[in-house]
MOPAC internal coordinates of N, CA, C and O (Angstrom, degrees):
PM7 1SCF
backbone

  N    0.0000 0     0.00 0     0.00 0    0    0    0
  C    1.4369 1     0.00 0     0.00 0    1    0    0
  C    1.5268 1   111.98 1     0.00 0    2    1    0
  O    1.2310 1   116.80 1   179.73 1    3    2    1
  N    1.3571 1   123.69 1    -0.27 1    3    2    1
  C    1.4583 1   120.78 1  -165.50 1    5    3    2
  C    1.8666 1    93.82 1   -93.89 1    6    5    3
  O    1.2310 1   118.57 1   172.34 1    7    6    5
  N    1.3286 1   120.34 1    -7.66 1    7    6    5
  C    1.7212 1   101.84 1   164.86 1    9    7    6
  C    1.6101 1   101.67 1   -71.34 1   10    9    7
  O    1.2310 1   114.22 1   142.04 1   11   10    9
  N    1.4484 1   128.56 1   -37.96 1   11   10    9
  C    1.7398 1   118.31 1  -166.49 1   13   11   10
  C    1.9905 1    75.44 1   -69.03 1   14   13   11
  O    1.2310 1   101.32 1    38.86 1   15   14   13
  N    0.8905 1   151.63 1  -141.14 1   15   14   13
  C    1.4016 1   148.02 1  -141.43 1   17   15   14
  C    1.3449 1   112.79 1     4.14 1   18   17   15
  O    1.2310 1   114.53 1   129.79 1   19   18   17
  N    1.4878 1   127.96 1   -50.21 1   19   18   17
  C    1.2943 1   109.74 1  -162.98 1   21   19   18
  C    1.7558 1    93.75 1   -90.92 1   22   21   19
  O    1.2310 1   107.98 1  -153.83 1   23   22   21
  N    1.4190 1   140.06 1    26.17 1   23   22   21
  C    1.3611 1   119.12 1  -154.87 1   25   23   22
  C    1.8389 1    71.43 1  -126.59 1   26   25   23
  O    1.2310 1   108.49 1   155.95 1   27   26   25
  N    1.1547 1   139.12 1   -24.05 1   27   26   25
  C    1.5783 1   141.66 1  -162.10 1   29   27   26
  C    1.8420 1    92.22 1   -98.34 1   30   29   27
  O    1.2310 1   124.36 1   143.70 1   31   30   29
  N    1.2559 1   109.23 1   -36.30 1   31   30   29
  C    1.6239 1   111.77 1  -154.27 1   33   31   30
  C    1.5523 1    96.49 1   -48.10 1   34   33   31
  O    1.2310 1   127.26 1   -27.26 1   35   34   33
  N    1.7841 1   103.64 1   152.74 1   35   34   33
  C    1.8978 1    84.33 1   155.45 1   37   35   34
  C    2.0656 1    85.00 1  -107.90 1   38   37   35
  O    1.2310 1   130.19 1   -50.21 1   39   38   37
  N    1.0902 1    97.95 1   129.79 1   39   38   37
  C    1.4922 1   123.82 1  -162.84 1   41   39   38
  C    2.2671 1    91.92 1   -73.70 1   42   41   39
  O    1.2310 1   124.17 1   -41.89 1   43   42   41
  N    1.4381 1   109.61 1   138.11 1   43   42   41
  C    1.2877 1   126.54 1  -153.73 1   45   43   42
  C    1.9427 1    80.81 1  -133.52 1   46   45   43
  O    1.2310 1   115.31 1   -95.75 1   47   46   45
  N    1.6015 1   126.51 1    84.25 1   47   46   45
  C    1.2406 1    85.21 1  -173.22 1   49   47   46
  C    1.8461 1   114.45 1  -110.80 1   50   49   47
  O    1.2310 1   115.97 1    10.48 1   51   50   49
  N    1.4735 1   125.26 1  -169.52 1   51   50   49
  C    1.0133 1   107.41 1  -140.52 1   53   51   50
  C    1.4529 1    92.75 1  -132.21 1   54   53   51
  O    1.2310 1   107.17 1   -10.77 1   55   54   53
  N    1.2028 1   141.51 1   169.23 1   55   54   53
  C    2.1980 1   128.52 1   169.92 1   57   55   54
  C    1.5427 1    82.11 1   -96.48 1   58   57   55
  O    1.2310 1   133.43 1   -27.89 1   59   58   57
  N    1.3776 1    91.65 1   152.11 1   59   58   57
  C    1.6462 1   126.61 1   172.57 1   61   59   58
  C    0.9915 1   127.98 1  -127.76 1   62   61   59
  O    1.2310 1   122.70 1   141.27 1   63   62   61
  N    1.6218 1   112.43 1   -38.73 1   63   62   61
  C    1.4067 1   112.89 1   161.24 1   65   63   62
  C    1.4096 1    90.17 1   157.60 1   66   65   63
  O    1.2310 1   129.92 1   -22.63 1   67   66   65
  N    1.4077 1    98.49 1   157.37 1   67   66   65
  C    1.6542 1   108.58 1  -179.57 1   69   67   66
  C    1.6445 1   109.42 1  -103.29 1   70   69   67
  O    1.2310 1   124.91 1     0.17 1   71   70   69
  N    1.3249 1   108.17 1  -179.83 1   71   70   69
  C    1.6073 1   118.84 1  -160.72 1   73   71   70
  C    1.0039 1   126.72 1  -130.34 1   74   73   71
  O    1.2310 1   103.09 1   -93.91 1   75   74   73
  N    1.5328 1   148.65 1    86.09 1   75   74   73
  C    1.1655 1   163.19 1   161.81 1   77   75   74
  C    1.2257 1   116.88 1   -83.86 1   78   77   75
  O    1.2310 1   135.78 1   -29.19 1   79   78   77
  N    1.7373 1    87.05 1   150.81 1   79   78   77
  C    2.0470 1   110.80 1  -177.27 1   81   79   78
  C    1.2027 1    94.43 1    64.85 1   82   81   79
  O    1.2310 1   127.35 1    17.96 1   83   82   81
  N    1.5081 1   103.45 1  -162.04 1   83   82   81
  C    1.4349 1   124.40 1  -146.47 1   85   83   82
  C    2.0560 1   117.87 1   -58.30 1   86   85   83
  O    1.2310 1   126.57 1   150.78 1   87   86   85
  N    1.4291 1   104.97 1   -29.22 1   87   86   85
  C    1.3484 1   120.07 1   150.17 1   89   87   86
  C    1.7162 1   126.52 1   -23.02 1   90   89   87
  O    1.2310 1   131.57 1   129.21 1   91   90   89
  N    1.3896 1    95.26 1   -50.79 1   91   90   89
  C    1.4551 1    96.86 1   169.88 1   93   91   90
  C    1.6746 1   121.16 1   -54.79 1   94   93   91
  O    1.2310 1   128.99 1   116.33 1   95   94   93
  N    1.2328 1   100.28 1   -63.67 1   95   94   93
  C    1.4396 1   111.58 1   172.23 1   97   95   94
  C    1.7929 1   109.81 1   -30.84 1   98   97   95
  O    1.2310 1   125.47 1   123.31 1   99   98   97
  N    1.5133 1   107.11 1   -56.69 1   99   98   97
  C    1.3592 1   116.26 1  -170.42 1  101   99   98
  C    1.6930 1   110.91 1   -71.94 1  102  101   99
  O    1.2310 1   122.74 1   165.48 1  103  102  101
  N    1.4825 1   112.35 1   -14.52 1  103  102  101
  C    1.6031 1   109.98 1   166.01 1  105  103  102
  C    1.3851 1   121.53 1  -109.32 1  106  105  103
  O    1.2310 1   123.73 1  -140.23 1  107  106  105
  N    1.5106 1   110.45 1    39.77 1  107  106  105
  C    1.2595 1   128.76 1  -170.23 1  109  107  106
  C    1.6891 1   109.56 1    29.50 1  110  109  107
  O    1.2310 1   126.84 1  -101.69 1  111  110  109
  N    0.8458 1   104.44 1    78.31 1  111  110  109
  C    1.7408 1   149.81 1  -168.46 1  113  111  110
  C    1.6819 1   100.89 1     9.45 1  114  113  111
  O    1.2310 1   131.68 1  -120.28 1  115  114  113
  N    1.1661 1    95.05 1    59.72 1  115  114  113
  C    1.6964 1   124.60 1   169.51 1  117  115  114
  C    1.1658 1    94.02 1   -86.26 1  118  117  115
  O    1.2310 1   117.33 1   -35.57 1  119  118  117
  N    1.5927 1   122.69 1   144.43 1  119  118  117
  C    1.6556 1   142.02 1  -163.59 1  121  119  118
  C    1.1887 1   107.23 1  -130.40 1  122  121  119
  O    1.2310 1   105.57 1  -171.58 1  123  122  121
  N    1.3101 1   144.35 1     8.42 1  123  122  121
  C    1.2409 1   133.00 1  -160.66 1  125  123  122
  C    1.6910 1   101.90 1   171.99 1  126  125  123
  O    1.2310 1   120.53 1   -38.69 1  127  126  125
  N    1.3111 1   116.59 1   141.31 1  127  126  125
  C    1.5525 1   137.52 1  -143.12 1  129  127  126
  C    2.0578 1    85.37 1  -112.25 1  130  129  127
  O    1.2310 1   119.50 1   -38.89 1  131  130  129
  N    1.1199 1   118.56 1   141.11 1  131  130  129
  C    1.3938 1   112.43 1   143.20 1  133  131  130
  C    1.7651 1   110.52 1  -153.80 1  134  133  131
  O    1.2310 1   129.46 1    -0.69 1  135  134  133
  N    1.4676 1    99.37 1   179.31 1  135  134  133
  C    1.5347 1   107.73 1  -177.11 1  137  135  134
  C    1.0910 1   124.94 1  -176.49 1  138  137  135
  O    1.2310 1   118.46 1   -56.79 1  139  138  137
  N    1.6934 1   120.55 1   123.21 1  139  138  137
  C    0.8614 1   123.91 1  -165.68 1  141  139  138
  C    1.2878 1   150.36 1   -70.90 1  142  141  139
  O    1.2310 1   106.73 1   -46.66 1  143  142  141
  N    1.1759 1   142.29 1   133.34 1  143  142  141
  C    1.7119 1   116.21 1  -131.16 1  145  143  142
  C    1.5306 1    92.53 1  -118.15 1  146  145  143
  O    1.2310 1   122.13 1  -158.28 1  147  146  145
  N    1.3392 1   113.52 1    21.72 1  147  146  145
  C    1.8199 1   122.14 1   161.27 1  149  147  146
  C    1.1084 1   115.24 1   -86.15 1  150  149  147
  O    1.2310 1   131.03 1   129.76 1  151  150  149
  N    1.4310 1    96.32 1   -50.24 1  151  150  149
  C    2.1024 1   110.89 1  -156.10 1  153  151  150
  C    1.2706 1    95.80 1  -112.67 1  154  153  151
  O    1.2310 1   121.43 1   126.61 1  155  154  153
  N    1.9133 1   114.86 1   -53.39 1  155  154  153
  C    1.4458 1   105.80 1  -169.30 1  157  155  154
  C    1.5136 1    93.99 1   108.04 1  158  157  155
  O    1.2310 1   101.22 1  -148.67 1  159  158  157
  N    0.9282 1   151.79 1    31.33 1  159  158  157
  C    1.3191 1   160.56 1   143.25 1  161  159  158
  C    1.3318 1   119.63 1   -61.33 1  162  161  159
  O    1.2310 1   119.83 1   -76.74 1  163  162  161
  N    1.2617 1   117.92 1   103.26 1  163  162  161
  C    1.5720 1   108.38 1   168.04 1  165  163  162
  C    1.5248 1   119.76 1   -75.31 1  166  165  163
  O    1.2310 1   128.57 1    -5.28 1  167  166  165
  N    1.5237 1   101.11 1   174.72 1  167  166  165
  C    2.0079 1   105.46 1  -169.80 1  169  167  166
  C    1.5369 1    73.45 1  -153.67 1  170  169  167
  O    1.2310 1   128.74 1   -20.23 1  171  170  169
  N    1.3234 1   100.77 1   159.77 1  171  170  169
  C    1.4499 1   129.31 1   162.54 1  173  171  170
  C    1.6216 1    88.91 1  -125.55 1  174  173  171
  O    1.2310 1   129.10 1   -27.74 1  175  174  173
  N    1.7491 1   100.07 1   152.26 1  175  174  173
  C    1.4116 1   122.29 1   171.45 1  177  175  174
  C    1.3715 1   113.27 1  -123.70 1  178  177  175
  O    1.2310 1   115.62 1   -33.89 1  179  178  177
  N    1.1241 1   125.91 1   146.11 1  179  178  177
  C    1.4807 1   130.23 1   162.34 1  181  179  178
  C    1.9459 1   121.50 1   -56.75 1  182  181  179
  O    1.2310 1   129.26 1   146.99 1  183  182  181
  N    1.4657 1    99.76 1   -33.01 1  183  182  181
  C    1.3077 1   103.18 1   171.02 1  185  183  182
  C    1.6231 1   121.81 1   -94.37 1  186  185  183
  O    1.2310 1   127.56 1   -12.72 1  187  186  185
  N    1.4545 1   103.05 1   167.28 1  187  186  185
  C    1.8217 1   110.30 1  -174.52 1  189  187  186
  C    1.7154 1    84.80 1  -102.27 1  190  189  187
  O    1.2310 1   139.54 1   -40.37 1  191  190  189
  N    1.7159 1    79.71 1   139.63 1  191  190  189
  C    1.8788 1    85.87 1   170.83 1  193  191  190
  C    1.1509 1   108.33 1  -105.91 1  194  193  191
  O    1.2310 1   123.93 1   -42.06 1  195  194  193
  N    1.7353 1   110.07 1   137.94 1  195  194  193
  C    1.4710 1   113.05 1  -174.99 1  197  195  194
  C    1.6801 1    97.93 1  -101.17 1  198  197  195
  O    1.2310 1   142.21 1   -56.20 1  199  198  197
  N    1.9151 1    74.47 1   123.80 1  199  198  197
  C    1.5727 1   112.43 1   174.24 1  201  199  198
  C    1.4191 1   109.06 1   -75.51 1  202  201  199
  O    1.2310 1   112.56 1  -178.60 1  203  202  201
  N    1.3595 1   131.65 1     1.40 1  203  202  201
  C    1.6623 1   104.71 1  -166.92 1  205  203  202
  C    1.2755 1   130.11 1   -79.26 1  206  205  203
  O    1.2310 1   102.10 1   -57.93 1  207  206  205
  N    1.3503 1   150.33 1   122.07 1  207  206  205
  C    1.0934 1   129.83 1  -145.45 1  209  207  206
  C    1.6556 1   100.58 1   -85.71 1  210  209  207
  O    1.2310 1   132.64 1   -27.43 1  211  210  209
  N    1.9206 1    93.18 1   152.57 1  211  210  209
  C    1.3186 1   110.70 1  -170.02 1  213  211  210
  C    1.6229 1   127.86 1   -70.03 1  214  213  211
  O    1.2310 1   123.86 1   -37.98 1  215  214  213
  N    1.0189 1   110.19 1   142.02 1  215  214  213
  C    1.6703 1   128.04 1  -144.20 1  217  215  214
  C    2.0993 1    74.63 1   -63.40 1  218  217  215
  O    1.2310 1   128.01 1   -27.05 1  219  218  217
  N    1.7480 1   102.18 1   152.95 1  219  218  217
  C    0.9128 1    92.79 1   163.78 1  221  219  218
  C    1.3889 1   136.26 1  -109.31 1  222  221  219
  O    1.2310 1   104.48 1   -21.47 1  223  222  221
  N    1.6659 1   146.27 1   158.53 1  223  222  221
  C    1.2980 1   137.36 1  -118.81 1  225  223  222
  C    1.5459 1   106.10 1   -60.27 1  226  225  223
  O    1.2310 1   116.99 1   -37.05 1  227  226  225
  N    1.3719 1   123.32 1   142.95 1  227  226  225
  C    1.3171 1   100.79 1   147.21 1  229  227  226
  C    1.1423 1   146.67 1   -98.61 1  230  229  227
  O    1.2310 1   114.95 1  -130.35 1  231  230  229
  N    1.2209 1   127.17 1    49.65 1  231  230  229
  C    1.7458 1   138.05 1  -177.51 1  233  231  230
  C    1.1289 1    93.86 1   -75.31 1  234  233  231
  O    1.2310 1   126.26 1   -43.26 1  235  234  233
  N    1.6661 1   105.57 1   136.74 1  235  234  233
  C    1.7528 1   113.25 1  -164.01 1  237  235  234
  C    1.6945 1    95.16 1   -78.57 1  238  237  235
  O    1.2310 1   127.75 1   -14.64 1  239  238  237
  N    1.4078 1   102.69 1   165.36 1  239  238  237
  C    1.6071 1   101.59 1  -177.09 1  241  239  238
  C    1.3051 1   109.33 1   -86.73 1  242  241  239
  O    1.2310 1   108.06 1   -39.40 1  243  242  241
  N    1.0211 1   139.90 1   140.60 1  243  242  241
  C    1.5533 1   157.89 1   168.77 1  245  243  242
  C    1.5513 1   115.27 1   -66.20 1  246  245  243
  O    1.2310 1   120.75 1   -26.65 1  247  246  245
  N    1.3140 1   116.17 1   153.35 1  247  246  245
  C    0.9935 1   104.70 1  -169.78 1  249  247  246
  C    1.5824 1   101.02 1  -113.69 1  250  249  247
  O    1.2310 1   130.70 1   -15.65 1  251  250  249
  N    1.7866 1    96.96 1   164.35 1  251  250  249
  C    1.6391 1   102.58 1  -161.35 1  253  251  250
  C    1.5701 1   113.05 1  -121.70 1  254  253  251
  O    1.2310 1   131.34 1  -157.69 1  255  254  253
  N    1.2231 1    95.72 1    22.31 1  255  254  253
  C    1.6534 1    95.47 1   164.53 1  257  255  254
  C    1.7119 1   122.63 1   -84.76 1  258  257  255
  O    1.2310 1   139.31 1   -53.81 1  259  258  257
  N    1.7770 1    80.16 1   126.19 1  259  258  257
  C    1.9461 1    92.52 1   178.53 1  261  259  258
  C    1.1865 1   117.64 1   -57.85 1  262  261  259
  O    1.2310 1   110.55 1   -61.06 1  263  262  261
  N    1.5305 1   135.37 1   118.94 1  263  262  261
  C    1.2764 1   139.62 1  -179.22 1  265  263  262
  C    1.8371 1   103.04 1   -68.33 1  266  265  263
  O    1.2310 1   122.08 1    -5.80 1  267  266  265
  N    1.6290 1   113.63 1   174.20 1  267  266  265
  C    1.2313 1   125.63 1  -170.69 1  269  267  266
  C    1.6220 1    95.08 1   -62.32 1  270  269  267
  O    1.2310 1   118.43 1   155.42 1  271  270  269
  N    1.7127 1   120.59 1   -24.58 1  271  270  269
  C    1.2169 1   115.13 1  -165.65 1  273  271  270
  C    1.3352 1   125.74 1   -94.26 1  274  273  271
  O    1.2310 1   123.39 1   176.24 1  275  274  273
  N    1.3640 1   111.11 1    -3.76 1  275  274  273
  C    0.9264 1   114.32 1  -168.80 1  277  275  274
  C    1.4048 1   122.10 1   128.65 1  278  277  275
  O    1.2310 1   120.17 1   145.03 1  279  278  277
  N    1.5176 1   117.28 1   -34.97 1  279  278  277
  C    1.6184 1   120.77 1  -158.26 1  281  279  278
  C    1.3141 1    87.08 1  -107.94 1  282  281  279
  O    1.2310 1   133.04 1     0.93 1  283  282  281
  N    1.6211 1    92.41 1  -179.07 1  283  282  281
  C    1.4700 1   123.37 1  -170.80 1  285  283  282
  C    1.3454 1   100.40 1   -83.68 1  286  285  283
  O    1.2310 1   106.19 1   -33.34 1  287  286  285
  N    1.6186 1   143.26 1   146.66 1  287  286  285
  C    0.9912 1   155.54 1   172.57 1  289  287  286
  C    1.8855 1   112.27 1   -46.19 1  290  289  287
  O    1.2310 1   131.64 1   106.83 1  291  290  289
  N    1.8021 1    95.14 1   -73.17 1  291  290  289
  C    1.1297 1    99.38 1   140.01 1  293  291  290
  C    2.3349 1    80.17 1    89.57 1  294  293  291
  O    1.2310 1   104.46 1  -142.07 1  295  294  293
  N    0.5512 1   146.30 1    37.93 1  295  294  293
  C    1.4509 1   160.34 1  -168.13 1  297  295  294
  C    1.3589 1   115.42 1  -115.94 1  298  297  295
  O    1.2310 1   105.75 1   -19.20 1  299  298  297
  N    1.5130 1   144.04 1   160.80 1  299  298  297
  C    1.1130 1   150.62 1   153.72 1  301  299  298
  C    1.3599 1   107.53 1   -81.09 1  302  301  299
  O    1.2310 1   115.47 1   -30.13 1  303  302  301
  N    1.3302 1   126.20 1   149.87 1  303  302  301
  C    1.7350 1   110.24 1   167.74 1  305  303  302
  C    1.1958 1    90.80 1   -93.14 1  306  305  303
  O    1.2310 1   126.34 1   -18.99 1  307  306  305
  N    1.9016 1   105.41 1   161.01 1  307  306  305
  C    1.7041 1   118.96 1    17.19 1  309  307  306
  C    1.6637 1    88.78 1   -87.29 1  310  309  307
  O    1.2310 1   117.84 1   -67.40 1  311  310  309
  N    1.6603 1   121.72 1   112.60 1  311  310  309
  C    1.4557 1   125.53 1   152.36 1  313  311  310
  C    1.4645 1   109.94 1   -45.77 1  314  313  311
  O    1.2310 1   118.87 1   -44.93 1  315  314  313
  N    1.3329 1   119.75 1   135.07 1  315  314  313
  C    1.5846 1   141.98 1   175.33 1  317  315  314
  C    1.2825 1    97.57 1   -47.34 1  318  317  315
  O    1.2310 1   114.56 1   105.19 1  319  318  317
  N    1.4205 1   127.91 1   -74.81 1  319  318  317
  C    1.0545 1   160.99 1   -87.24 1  321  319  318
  C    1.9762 1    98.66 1  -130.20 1  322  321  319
  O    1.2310 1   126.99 1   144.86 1  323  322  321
  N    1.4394 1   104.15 1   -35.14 1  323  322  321
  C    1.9680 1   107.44 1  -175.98 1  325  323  322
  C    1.4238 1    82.61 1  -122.98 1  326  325  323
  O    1.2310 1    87.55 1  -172.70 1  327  326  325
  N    1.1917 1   169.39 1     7.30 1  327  326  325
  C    1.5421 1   154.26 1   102.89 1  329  327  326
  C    1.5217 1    87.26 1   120.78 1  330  329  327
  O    1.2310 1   120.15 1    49.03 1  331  330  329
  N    1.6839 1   117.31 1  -130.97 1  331  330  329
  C    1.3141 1   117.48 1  -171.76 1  333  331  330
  C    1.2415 1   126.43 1   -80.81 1  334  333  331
  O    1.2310 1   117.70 1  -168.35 1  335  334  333
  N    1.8166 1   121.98 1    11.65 1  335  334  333
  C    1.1968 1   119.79 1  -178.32 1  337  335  334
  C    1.1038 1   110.23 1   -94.32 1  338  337  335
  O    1.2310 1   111.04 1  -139.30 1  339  338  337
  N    1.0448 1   134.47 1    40.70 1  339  338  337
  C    1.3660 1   154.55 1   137.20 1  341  339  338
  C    1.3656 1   125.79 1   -90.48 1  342  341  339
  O    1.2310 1   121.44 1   115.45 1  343  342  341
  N    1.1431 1   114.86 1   -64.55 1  343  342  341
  C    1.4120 1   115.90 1   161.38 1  345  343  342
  C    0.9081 1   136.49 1   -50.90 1  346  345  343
  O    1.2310 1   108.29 1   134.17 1  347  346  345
  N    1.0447 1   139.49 1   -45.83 1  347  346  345
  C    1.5684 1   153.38 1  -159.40 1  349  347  346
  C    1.7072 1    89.04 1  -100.69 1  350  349  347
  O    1.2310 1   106.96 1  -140.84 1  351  350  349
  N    1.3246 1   141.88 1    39.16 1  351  350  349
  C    1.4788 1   141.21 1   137.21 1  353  351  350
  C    1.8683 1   101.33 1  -102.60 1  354  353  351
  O    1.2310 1   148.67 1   -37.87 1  355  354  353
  N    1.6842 1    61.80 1   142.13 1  355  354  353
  C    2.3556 1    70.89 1  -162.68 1  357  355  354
  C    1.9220 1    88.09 1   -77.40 1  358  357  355
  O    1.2310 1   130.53 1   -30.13 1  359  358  357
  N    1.6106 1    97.29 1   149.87 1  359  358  357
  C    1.3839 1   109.49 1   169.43 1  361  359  358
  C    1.5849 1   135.25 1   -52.04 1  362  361  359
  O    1.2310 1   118.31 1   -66.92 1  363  362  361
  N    1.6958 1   120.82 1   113.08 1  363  362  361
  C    1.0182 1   112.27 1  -170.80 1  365  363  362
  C    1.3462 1   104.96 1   116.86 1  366  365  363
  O    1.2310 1   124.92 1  -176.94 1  367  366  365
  N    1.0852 1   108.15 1     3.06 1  367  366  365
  C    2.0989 1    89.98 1  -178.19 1  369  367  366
  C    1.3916 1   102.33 1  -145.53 1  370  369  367
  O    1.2310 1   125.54 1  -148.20 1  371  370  369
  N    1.4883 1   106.95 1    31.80 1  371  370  369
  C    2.0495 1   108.44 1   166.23 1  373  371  370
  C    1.7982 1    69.17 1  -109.85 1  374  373  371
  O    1.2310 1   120.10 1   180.00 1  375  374  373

Protein backbone atom coordinates (compact mmCIF):
# COMPACT_ATOMS: atom_id res chain seq x y z
CA UNK A 1 0.00 0.00 0.00
CA UNK A 2 2.96 2.47 0.32
CA UNK A 3 2.71 3.20 -3.80
CA UNK A 4 -1.18 4.79 -2.95
CA UNK A 5 1.08 7.15 -0.38
CA UNK A 6 3.77 7.93 -2.57
CA UNK A 7 1.23 8.46 -5.75
CA UNK A 8 -0.96 11.36 -3.36
CA UNK A 9 2.44 12.62 -1.64
CA UNK A 10 3.55 16.13 -2.78
CA UNK A 11 7.13 14.51 -2.74
CA UNK A 12 9.90 16.83 -0.43
CA UNK A 13 12.98 15.16 -2.01
CA UNK A 14 16.25 14.61 -0.40
CA UNK A 15 20.38 13.75 -2.07
CA UNK A 16 21.40 10.22 -1.43
CA UNK A 17 24.19 9.95 -3.28
CA UNK A 18 25.42 10.16 -6.71
CA UNK A 19 26.42 7.40 -9.32
CA UNK A 20 29.46 6.43 -11.01
CA UNK A 21 30.95 3.74 -13.49
CA UNK A 22 29.14 1.10 -14.72
CA UNK A 23 25.94 1.88 -12.39
CA UNK A 24 25.06 4.55 -14.61
CA UNK A 25 24.41 2.41 -17.46
CA UNK A 26 22.24 0.21 -15.02
CA UNK A 27 20.09 3.48 -13.97
CA UNK A 28 19.55 4.28 -17.43
CA UNK A 29 22.32 6.78 -17.18
CA UNK A 30 20.77 8.54 -14.18
CA UNK A 31 23.70 10.45 -12.14
CA UNK A 32 22.43 11.07 -8.94
CA UNK A 33 20.29 9.01 -6.22
CA UNK A 34 17.33 10.86 -4.37
CA UNK A 35 14.49 10.15 -1.80
CA UNK A 36 11.82 11.25 -0.45
CA UNK A 37 11.74 11.97 3.12
CA UNK A 38 7.63 11.84 3.19
CA UNK A 39 6.92 8.54 1.48
CA UNK A 40 10.44 7.25 0.83
CA UNK A 41 10.30 7.12 -2.83
CA UNK A 42 13.33 7.06 -4.72
CA UNK A 43 14.07 9.27 -8.15
CA UNK A 44 17.08 9.04 -10.16
CA UNK A 45 18.30 12.40 -11.81
CA UNK A 46 20.15 13.06 -14.87
CA UNK A 47 22.40 15.47 -12.96
CA UNK A 48 25.51 14.90 -10.34
CA UNK A 49 24.87 16.74 -7.11
CA UNK A 50 27.60 18.86 -5.97
CA UNK A 51 28.60 17.68 -2.61
CA UNK A 52 31.23 20.28 -1.75
CA UNK A 53 30.76 21.70 1.36
CA UNK A 54 29.71 25.35 1.54
CA UNK A 55 32.37 28.00 1.61
CA UNK A 56 32.28 29.42 5.02
CA UNK A 57 30.45 32.95 5.74
CA UNK A 58 32.11 35.85 4.71
CA UNK A 59 31.28 38.60 7.24
CA UNK A 60 34.58 40.34 7.80
CA UNK A 61 35.90 39.60 11.34
CA UNK A 62 35.44 42.27 13.92
CA UNK A 63 37.68 43.40 15.99
CA UNK A 64 38.22 42.39 19.72
CA UNK A 65 39.84 45.00 21.47
CA UNK A 66 38.34 46.01 24.99
CA UNK A 67 37.53 49.65 24.86
CA UNK A 68 38.40 52.10 28.01
CA UNK A 69 34.66 51.15 28.78
CA UNK A 70 34.47 48.11 28.94
CA UNK A 71 33.06 46.77 25.50
CA UNK A 72 34.28 45.15 22.59
CA UNK A 73 35.57 47.47 19.87
CA UNK A 74 33.50 45.62 17.65
CA UNK A 75 34.91 47.42 14.07
CA UNK A 76 35.80 46.02 10.63
CA UNK A 77 39.57 46.35 9.95
CA UNK A 78 41.79 48.42 9.39
CA UNK A 79 40.13 49.75 13.03
CA UNK A 80 41.12 53.59 13.45
CA UNK A 81 41.64 53.18 16.76
CA UNK A 82 44.29 49.49 17.08
CA UNK A 83 46.20 50.80 13.75
CA UNK A 84 48.13 47.89 12.01
CA UNK A 85 47.35 45.13 14.37
CA UNK A 86 44.84 44.25 12.39
CA UNK A 87 46.32 44.12 9.33
CA UNK A 88 49.39 42.69 9.50
CA UNK A 89 47.42 39.12 10.69
CA UNK A 90 47.81 36.95 7.56
CA UNK A 91 44.30 35.96 6.03
CA UNK A 92 42.37 33.18 7.50
CA UNK A 93 43.44 32.83 11.02
CA UNK A 94 41.04 35.55 12.99
Amino acid sequence: MNWIKQLFCAHNFEFVRNVYGDEIMLLGWKRSVWRCTKCSKLEDRDMLHDVTPQPESTIAAKCQRIEGSGEICGLTPPCPDCGSSLIDVPEGSL
